[in-house]
C-alpha positions in Angstrom: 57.0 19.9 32.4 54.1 21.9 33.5 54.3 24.2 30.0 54.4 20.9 27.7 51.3 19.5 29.6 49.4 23.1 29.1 50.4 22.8 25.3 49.6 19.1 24.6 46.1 20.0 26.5 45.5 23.5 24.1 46.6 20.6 20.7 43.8 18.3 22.3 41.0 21.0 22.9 41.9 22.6 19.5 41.1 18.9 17.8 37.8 19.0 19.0 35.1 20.4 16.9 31.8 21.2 18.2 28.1 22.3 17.1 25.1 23.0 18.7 21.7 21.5 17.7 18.1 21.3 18.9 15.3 19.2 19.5 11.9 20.1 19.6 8.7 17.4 20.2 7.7 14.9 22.5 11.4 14.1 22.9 10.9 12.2 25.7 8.1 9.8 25.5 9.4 8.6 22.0 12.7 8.2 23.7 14.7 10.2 20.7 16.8 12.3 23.6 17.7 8.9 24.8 18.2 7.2 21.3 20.4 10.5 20.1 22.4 10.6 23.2 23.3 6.7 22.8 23.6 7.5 19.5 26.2 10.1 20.0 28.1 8.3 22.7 28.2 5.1 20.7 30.0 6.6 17.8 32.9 8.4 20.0 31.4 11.4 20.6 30.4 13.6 23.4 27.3 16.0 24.3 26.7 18.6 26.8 22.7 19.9 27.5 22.9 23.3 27.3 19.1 24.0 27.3 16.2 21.3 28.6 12.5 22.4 28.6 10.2 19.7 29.7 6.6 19.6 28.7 4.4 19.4 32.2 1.5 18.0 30.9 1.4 14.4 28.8 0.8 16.9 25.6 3.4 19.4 25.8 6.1 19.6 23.8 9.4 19.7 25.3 12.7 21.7 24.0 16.8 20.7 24.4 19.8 22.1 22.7 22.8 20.4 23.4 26.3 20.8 22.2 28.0 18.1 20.1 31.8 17.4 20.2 34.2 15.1 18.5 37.6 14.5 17.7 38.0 16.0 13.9 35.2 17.3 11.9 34.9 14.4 9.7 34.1 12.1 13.2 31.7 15.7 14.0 29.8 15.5 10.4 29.1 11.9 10.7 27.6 12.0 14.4 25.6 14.7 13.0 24.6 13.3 9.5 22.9 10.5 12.6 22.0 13.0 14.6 19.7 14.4 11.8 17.9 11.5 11.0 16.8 11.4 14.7 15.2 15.2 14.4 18.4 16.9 15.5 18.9 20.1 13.6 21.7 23.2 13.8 20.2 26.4 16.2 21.0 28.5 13.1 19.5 27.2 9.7 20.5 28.1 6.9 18.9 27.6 3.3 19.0 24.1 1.5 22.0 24.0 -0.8 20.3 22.9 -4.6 22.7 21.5 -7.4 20.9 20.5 -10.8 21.0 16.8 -12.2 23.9 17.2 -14.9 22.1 14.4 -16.8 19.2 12.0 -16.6 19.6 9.5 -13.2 22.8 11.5 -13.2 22.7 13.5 -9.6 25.3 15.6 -7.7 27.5 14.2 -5.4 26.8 14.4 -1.6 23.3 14.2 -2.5 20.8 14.3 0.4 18.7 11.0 1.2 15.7 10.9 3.0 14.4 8.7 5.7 10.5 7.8 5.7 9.2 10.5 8.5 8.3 14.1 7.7 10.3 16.1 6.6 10.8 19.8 5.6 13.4 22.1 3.7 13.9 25.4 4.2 14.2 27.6 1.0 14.2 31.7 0.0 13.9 31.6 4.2 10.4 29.9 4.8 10.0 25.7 5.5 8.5 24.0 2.7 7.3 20.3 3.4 8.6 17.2 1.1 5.6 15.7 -0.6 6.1 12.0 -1.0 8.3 11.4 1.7 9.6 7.6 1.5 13.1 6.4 2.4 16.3 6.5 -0.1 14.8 8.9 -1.8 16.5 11.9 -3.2 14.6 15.8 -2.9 13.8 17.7 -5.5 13.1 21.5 -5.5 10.8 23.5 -7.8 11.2 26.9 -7.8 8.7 27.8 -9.9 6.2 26.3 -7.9 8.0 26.5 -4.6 7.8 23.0 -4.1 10.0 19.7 -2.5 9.1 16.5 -3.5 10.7 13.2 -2.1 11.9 11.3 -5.5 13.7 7.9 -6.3 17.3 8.0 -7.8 15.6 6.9 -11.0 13.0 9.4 -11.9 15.8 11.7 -12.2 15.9 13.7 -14.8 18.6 16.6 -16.3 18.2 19.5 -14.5 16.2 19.1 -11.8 17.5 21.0 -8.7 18.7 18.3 -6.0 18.9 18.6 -2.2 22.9 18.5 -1.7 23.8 18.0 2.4 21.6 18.1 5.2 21.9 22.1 5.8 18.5 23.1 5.6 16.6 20.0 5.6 14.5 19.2 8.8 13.3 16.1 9.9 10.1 15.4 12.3 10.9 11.9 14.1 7.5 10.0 14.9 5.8 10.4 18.4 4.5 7.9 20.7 0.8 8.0 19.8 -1.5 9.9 22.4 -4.2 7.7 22.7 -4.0 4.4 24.4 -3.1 1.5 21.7 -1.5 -1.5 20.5 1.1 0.9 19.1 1.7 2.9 22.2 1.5 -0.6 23.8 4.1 -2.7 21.7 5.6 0.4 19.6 9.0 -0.5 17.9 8.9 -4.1 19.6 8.7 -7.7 18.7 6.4 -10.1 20.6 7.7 -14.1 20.7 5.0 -14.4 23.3 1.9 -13.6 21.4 -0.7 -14.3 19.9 -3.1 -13.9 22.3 -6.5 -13.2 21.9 -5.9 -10.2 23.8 -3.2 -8.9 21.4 -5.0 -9.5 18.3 -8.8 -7.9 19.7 -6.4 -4.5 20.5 -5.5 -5.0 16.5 -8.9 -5.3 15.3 -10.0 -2.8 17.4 -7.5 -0.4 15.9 -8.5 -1.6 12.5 -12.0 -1.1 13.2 -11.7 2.6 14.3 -9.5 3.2 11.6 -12.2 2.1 9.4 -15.0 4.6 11.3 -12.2 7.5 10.5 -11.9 6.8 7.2 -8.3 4.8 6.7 -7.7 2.5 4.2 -6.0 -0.9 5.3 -3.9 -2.5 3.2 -2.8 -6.2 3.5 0.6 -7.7 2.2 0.4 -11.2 2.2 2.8 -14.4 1.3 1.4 -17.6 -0.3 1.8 -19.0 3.3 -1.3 -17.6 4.0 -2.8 -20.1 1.8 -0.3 -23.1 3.1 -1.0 -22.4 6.4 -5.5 -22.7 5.7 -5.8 -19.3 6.3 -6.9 -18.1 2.9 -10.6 -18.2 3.8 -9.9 -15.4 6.8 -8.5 -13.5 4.6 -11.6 -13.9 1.6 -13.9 -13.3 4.5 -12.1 -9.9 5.6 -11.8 -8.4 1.9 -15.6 -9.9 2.1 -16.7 -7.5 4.8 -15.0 -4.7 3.8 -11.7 -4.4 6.4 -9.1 -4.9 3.4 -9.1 -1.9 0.8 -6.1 -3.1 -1.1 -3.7 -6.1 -1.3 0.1 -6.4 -2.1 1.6 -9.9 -2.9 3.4 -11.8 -5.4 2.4 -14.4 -8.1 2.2 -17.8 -5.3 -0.2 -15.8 -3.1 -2.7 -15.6 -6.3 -1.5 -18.9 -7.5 -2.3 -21.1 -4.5 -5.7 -19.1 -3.3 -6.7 -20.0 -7.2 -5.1 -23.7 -6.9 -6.9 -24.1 -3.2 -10.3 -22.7 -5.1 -10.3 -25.7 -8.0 -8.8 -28.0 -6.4 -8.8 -28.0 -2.6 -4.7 -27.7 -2.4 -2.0 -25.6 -2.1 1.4 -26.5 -3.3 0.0 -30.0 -3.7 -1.4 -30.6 -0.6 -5.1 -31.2 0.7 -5.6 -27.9 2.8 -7.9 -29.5 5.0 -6.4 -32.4 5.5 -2.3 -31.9 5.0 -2.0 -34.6 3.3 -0.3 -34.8 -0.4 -2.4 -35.4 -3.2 -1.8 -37.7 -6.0 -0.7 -35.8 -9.0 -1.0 -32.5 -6.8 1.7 -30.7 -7.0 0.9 -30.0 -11.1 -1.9 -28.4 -9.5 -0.6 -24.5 -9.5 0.5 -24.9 -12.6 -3.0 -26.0 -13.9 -4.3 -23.3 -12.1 -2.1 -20.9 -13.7 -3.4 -22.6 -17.2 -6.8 -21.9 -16.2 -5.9 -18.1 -15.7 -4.1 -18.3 -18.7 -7.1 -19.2 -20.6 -9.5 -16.8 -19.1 -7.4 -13.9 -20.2 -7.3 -12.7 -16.8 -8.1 -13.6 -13.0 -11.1 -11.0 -13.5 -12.4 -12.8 -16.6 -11.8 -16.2 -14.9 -14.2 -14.9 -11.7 -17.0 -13.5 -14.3 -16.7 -17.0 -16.7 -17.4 -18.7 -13.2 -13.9 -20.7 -13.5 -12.9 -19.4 -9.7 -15.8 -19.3 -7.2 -14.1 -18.5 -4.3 -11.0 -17.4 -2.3 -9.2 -13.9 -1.8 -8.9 -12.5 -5.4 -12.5 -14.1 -6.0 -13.9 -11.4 -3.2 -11.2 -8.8 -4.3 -12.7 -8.9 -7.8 -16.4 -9.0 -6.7 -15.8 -6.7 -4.2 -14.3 -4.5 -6.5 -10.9 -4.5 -4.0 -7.4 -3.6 -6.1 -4.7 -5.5 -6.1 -0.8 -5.2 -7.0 0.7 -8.7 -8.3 4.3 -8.1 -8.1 6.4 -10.6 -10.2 9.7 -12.2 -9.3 12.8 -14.5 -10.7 10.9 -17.1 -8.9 7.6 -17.2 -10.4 5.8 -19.8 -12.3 3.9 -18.7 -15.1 3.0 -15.8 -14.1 -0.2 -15.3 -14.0 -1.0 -12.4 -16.6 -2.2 -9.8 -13.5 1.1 -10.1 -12.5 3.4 -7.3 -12.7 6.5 -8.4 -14.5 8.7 -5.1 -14.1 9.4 -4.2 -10.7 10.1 -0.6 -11.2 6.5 -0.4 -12.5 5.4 -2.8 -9.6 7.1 0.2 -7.5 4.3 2.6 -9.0 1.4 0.8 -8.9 1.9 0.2 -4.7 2.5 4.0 -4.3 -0.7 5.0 -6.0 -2.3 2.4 -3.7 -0.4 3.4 -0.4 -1.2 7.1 -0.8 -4.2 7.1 2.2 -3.5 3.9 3.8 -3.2 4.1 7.8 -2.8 0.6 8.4 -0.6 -2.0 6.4 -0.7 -6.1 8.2 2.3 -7.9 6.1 2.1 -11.2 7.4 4.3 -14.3 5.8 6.0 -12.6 3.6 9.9 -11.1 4.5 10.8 -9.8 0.9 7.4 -8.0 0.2 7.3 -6.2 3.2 10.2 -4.9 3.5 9.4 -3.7 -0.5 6.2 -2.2 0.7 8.1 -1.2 4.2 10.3 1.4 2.1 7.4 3.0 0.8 5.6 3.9 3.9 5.8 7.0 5.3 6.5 6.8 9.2 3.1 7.8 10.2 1.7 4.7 8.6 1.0 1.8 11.4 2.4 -1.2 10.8 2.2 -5.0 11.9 4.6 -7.6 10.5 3.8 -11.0 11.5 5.8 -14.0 10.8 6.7 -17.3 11.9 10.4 -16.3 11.8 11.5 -13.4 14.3 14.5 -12.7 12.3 12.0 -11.7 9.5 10.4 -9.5 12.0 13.2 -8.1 13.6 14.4 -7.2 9.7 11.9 -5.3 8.8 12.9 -3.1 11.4 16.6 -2.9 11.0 15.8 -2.0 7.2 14.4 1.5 8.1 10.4 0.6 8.7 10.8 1.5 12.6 7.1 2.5 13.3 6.5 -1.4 13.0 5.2 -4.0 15.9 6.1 -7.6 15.2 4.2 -10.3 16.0 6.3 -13.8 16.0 3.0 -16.1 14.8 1.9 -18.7 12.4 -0.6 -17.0 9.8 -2.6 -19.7 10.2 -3.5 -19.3 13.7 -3.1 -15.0 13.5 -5.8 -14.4 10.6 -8.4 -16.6 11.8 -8.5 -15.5 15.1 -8.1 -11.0 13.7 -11.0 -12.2 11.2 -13.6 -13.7 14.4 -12.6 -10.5 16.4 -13.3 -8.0 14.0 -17.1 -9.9 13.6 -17.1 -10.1 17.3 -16.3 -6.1 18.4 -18.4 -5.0 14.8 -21.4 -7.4 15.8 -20.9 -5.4 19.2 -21.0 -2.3 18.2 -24.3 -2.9 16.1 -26.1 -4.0 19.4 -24.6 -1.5 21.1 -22.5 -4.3 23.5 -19.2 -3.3 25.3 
């Protein structure tokens, strides 16, 4: 009995398959060690520390190799495909593996796909960083120019050397900021309790010393905004210069336009909330009126709109990216009507941006959301914490949610960032 137990026991221990892998960073205070150990345990597997260095100040780095096991190597792979993602990496790394596209859009199986943070591969032995890192992208390797570069699925084209596996590809998971903030505050979390004034002066004053550093601040913004009587917070911030660029769809730039001529949006008096007589032809005037301009530019310097958001984004000389959709009335003709070249436009827009507010809108963010690199701080409010809380689960982690109306949220972000600016002109605390 004794020799059958010994040989069922050496069977077990010879099913398990093991690797080693490190982690280097603030591994603690972003909570990775704990995410990757859950991680591990959640999917069946086990771990074992072999090696933990603890930083002893709040900006050391700290170091951990632990050793992962499973039951089979398939079960092994796929803890450590997670594992990856999370910054885990083998102690020994070995060179990317590269396989060219066999034809355009055409790519070799097993194909590696990146997540939004930084990210490095290591080829002819030295660590090159991917330029244009976004999520569900593929990487492509030049040789020539010893070069990586994040690219969609797409933009393919026949023989261009793919990333194939993870071997050689590093991945730098975001830190928990130094500094004291609203994102080391709320990082990764979503509030149903705010907002409070408190709350949204700690977001204007991020904005505004984003601003001072030179960041861009993008907004993405549903036609709720307009719905909801918040349109005029919104003209006043693109007005004073806290909004560089703005992502949205055709009702955002419909309604602002509709609430500029006539007072409404979808129909209704925005100051009062009552329906209009004849009002809900009103968009679709205003889209005529557009229409005959030639352009929402043309329409501004004719003197046909007079006020609203795209009114101070074209006197203000502040870009926009229309992005059309099955939905849409009209369009209007700024709106972009082919998505992959919507896609474009917002990258060339998000290159430099350090803050993006999506409020109202759950599609559009989480479109813009997959273009963000990591490092990019992000706010998502919405009325809905489901849309919040989406966001999230669809890759843009380094998001706080808000659970607000926009109509109470912009107002009171537009008086604080007059209050703290007026402030810091008269030298106030």
């Amino acid at each position: 009995m004794e020799g059958i137990l010994r040989i069922i026991a050496l069977d077990f221990c010879s099913m398990v398959e093991t690797q080693e892998i490190e982690l280097r960073g603030h591994i603690i205070a972003s909570g990775v060690m704990m995410q990757l150990t859950d991680r591990v345990m959640d999917m069946g597997g086990n771990f074992e520390i072999l090696v933990f260095e603890v930083g002893k100040k709040k900006t050391d780095t700290s170091y951990a190799r632990l050793r992962i096991g499973a039951s089979g190597k398939e079960k092994l792979h796929a803890i450590l495909s997670e594992v990856h993602r999370l910054g885990g990496s083998p102690v020994e790394v070995k060179d990317i593996r590269l396989v060219p596209a066999e034809a355009d859009r055409v790519v070799p199986k097993g194909f590696y796909t990146t997540s939004n943070h930084p990210t490095q591969v290591k080829y002819n032995g030295e660590w090159v960083p991917v330029g244009s890192i976004e999520m569900d992208f593929l990487i492509v390797v030049d040789p020539d120019r010893k070069t990586a570069t994040a690219m969609p699925l797409g933009k393919i084209r026949k023989g261009n050397l793919v990333v194939v596996g993870e071997q050689g590809v590093s991945v730098t998971y975001p830190e928990r900021p130094r500094e004291q903030s609203t994102f080391e505050f709320m990082h990764g979390t979503v509030s149903s309790e705010r907002p409070s004034e408190t709350l949204i002066a700690q977001i204007a004053k991020e904005i505004l010393d984003l601003r001072k550093k030179g960041g861009k601040i993008a907004l993405v913004g549903g036609p709720a905004i307009i719905h909801t009587g918040a349109g005029n917070a919104v003209a006043s911030m693109v007005r004073n210069g806290y909004i560089d660029v703005i992502f949205a769809g055709n009702a955002l730039a419909t309604h602002d336009i509709e609430n500029s001529l006539y007072g409404t949006s979808l129909g209704m008096d925005i100051t009062t909330g009552k329906p209009v007589t004849g009002g809900h032809n009103h968009h679709l005037y205003a889209i005529s009126e557009i229409m005959r301009a030639g352009s929402i530019r043309k329409a501004v310097e004719k003197g046909v709109v007079k006020n609203g958001i795209m009114y101070e984004c074209i006197k203000h000389n502040v870009p926009y990216v229309l992005a059309g959709s099955i939905r849409d009335d009209g369009p209007l003709p700024d709106v972009i009507q082919d998505v992959m070249v919507a896609q474009d436009a917002m990258r060339k827009h998000i290159h430099g941006c350090s803050m993006v507010l999506m409020v109202a809108t759950l599609l559009h963010s989480i479109a813009v959301g997959n273009c963000l690199p990591s490092s990019v701080k992000t706010i998502c409010v919405d009325i809905n914490p489901a849309h919040v809380t989406k966001l999230m689960d669809r890759g843009t982690t380094q998001a706080i949610g808000v659970v607000s109306d926009a109509g109470t949220f912009l107002p009171l972000l537009a008086r604080q960032l007059e209050i703290q600016s007026q402030a810091a002109a008269t030298g106030k605390k």
